[in-house]
C-alpha positions in Angstrom: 26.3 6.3 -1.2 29.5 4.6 -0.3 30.9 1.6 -2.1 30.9 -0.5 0.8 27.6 -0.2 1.0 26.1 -0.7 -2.3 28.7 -4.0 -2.6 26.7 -4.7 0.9 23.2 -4.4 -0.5 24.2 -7.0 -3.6 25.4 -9.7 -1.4 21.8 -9.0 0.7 19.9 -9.1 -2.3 21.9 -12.4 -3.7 21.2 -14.4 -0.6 25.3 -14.0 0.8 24.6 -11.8 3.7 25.1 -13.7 7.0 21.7 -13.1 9.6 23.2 -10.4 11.2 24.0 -8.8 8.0 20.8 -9.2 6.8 19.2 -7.1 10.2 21.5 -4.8 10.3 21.0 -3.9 6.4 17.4 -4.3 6.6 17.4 -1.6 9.5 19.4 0.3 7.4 17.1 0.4 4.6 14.1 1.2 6.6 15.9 4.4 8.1 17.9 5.6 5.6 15.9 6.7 2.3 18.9 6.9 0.0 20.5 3.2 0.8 16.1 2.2 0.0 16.4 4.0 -3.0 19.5 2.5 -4.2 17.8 -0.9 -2.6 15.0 -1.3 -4.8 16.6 -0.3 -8.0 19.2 -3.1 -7.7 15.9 -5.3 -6.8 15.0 -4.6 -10.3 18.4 -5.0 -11.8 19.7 -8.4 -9.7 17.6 -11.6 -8.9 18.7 -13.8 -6.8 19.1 -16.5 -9.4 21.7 -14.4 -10.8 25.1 -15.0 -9.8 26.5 -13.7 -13.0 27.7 -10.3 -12.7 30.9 -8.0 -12.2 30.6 -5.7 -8.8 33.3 -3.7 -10.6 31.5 -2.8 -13.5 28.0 -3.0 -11.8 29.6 0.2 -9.7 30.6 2.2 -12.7 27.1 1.4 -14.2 25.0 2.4 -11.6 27.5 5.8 -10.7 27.1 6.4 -14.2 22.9 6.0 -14.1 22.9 8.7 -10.9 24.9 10.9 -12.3 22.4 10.9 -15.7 19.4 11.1 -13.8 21.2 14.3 -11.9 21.0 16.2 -15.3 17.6 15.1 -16.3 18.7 11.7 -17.9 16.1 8.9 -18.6 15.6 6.1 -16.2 17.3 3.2 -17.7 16.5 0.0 -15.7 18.5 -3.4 -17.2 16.1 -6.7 -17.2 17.3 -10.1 -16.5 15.1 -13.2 -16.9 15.0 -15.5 -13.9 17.3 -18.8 -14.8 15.7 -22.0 -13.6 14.2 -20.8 -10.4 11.8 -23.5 -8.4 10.6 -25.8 -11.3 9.3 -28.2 -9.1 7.2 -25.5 -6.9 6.2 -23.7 -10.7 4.6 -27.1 -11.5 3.2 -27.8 -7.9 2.4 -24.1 -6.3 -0.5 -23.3 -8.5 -2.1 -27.0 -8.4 -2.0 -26.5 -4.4 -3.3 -22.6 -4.8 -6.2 -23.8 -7.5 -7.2 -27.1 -5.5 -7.7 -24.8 -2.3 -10.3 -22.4 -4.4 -11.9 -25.0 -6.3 -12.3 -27.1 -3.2 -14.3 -24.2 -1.8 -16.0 -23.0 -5.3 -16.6 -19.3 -5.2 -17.6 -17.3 -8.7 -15.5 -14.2 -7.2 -12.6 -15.9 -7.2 -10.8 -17.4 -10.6 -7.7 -19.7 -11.2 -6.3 -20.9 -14.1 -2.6 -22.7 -14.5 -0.8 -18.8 -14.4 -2.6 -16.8 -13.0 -5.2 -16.2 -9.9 -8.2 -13.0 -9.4 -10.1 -12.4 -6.6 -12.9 -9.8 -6.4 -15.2 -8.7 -3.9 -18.6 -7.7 -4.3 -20.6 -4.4 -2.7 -20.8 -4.7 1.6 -18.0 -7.8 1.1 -14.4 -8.3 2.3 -12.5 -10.8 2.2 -9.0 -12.1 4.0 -6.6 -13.7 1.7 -3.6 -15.9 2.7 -0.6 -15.1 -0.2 1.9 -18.5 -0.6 5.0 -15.9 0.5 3.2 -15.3 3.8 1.4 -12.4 3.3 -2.0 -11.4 4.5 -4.3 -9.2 2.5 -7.4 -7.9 3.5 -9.7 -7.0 0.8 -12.6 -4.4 0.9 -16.2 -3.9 -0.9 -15.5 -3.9 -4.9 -11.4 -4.6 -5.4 -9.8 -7.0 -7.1 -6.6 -8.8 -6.5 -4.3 -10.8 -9.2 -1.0 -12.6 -9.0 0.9 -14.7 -11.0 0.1 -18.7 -9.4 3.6 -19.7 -9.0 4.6 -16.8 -6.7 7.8 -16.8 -7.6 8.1 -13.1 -7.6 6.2 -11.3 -5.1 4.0 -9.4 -7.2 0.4 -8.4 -7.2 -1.7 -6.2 -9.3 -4.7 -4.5 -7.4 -7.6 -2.1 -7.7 -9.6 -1.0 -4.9 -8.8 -0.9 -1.4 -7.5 -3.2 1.0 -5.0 -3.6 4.1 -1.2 -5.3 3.2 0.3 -7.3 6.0 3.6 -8.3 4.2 5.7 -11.5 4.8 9.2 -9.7 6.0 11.8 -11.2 2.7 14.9 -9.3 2.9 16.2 -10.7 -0.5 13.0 -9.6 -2.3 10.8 -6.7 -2.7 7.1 -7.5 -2.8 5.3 -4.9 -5.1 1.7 -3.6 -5.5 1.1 -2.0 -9.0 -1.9 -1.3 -11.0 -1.5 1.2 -14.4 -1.3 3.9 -12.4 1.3 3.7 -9.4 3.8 1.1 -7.7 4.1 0.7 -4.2 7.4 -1.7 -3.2 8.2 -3.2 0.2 10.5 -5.1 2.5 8.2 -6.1 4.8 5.5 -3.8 6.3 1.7 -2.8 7.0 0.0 -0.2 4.9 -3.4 0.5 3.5 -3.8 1.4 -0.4 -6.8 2.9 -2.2 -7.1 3.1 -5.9 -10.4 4.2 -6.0 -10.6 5.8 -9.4 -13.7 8.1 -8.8 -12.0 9.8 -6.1 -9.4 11.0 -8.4 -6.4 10.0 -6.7 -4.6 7.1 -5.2 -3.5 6.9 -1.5 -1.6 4.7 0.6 -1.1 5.0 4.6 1.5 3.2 6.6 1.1 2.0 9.5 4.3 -0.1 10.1 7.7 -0.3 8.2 9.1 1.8 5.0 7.1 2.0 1.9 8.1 3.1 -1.7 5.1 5.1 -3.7 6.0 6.0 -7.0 4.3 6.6 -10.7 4.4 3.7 -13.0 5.3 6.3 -16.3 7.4 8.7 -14.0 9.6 6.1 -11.9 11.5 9.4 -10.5 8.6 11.0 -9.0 8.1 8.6 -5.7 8.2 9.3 -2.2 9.4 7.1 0.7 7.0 6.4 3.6 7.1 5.6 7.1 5.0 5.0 10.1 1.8 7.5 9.9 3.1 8.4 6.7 0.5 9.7 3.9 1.0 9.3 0.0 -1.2 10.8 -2.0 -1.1 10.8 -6.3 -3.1 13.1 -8.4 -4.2 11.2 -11.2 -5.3 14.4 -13.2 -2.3 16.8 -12.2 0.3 13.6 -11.7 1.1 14.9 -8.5 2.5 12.9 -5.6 2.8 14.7 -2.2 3.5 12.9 1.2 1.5 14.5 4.5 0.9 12.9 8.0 -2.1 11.4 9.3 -3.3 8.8 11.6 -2.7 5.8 9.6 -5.0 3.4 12.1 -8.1 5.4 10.3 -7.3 4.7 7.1 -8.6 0.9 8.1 -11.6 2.1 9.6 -13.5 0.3 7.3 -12.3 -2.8 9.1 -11.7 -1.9 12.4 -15.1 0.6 13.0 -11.8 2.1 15.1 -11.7 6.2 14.3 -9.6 8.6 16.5 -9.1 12.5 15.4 -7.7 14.7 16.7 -8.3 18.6 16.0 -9.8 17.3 12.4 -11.8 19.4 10.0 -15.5 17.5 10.4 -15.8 17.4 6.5 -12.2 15.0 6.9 -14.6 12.8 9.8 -18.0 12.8 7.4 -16.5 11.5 4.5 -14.8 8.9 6.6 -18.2 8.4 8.8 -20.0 8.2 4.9 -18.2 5.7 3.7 -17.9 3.4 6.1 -20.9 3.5 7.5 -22.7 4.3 4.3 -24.7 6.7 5.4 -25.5 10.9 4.4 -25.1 13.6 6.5 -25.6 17.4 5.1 -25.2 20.8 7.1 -27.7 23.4 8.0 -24.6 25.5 7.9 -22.2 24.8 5.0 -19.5 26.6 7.8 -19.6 24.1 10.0 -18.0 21.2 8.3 -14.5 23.7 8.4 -14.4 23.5 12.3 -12.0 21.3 13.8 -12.7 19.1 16.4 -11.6 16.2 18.8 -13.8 13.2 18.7 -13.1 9.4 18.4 -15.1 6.3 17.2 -14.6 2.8 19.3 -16.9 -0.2 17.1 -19.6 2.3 17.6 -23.3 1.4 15.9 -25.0 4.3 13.8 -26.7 5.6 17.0 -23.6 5.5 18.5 -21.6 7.5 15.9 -24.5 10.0 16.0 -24.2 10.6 20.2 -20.6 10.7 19.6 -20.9 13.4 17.3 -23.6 15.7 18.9 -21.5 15.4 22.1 -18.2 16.4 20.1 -20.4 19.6 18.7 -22.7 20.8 21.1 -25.2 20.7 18.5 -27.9 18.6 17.5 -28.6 15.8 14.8 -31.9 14.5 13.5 -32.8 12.1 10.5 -34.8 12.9 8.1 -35.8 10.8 5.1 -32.4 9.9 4.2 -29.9 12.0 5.6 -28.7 12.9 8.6 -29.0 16.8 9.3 -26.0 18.3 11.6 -27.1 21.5 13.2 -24.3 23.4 15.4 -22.8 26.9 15.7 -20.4 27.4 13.6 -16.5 27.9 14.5 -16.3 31.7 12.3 
């Protein structure tokens, strides 16, 4: 990456970037995954408190860092404290973020003078307002924790749940939880830690996203727009595929679109959304692809959607719904 530009992505991250700078850079970012790369790792290195540092030397630093992580060097990331950012806003931003819970008292949702936690409970979600801007949209059983003052834009989370993030050229707002980080500018994606599952995905549906493991910060991937990242948490194994991000919030939309889609891919969605069972008289059938899409339907709905899709037939019984069609071998 060229001097210029890495001198360029300082003064952005310092607050010294005129606006037009700052769009053009922030375009730059989103289509260019090496100037993101080098974006978020001087995030981590430079606040924008800290006005203390030699570009010169910075340069040699950092040149020196890429060429050790060429060769199979260690990630070595420099911390800085923040120097005397917002004390009024530390003493004032969790009072105002703690009077608006405990004006509304709700046992899911805990406050304290640091820190705030909000969980939802089976069938629930819940819409939460962040003081940066940001609009998160929690699902059944998650949990989401920040630090009250906000100051940084970080959150830790477990579960599932829909980021709409504030766009902050001058600082990264991360999602992390033991497991994985995701960092952004300022973007739309949908995250699911669901441990039982085995793995960790995240879908974007707008913007640039950064998905990496929390004890292997070289193994990430960058993704975009219908972009898929997936992490083993058993083989540590992060892959990126495409998909139809607008399904991955199904659970809040009831909006489903496939197209040419195993039916196993559509049941598991269909299951957990709907919470309902469906089995196969034919175990063959669920590997047939088909075309079929879901607008707010009811149960009934999603079942003459389905039949229709499969020529076949689908009845209850006790518990489960029973798919009967030919299948596709």
């Amino acid at each position: 990456m060229e001097e210029r530009i890495y001198s360029q992505l300082i003064d952005y991250i310092q607050g010294r970037s005129s606006d037009e700078e700052k769009d053009a850079l922030f375009d730059l970012i989103q289509q260019n995954d090496q100037v993101a790369e080098a974006f978020y790792e001087l995030q981590e290195i430079y606040q924008p408190s800290d006005f203390s540092w030699n570009s010169e030397a910075a340069w040699d630093n950092w040149k020196i860092k890429k060429q050790k992580e060429s060769i199979g060097g260690s990630r070595i990331v420099p911390l800085f404290t923040i120097k005397n950012i917002l004390k009024v806003a530390a003493v004032i931003l969790p009072l105002v973020i703690a009077l608006t819970f405990i004006l509304k008292p709700d046992p899911s949702i805990v406050v304290d003078t640091e820190w705030v936690s909000i969980t939802t409970m089976e069938g629930e979600t819940r819409e939460v307002a962040l003081p940066d801007g940001t609009t998160v949209t929690l699902n059944e059983l998650s949990n989401l924790t920040f630090d009250a003052n906000f100051t940084a834009r970080n959150v830790e989370f477990h579960g599932e749940a829909l980021f709409a993030v504030a766009k902050d050229p001058s600082r990264t707002f991360t999602v992390s939880n033991d497991i994985t980080r995701v960092s952004v500018l300022g973007t739309q994606f949908n995250i699911n830690s669901d441990r039982e599952s085995g793995k960790i995905e995240v879908a974007v549906l707008e913007g640039k996203v950064k998905l990496e493991a929390v004890d292997q910060p070289t193994n990430f991937v960058f993704l975009e727009r219908n972009d898929l990242g997936s992490y083993s948490i058993n083989s540590k194994e992060l892959i990126k595929t495409t998909t139809n991000a607008e399904n991955s919030i199904g659970w809040k939309t009831l909006v489903l679109d496939y197209e040419s889609q195993p039916l196993n891919r559509v049941i598991a969605d269909l299951e957990k959304i709907y919470k309902i069972k469906f089995v196969y008289t034919d175990e063959r059938i669920g590997n047939c692809t088909y075309k079929v899409n879901f607008q707010n339907y009811s149960v009934d709905q999603v079942i003459a959607a389905l039949e229709f899709a499969l020529d076949g037939q689908i009845s209850f019984n006790q518990s489960e719904w029973v798919i009967d069609a030919a299948p596709c071998d």
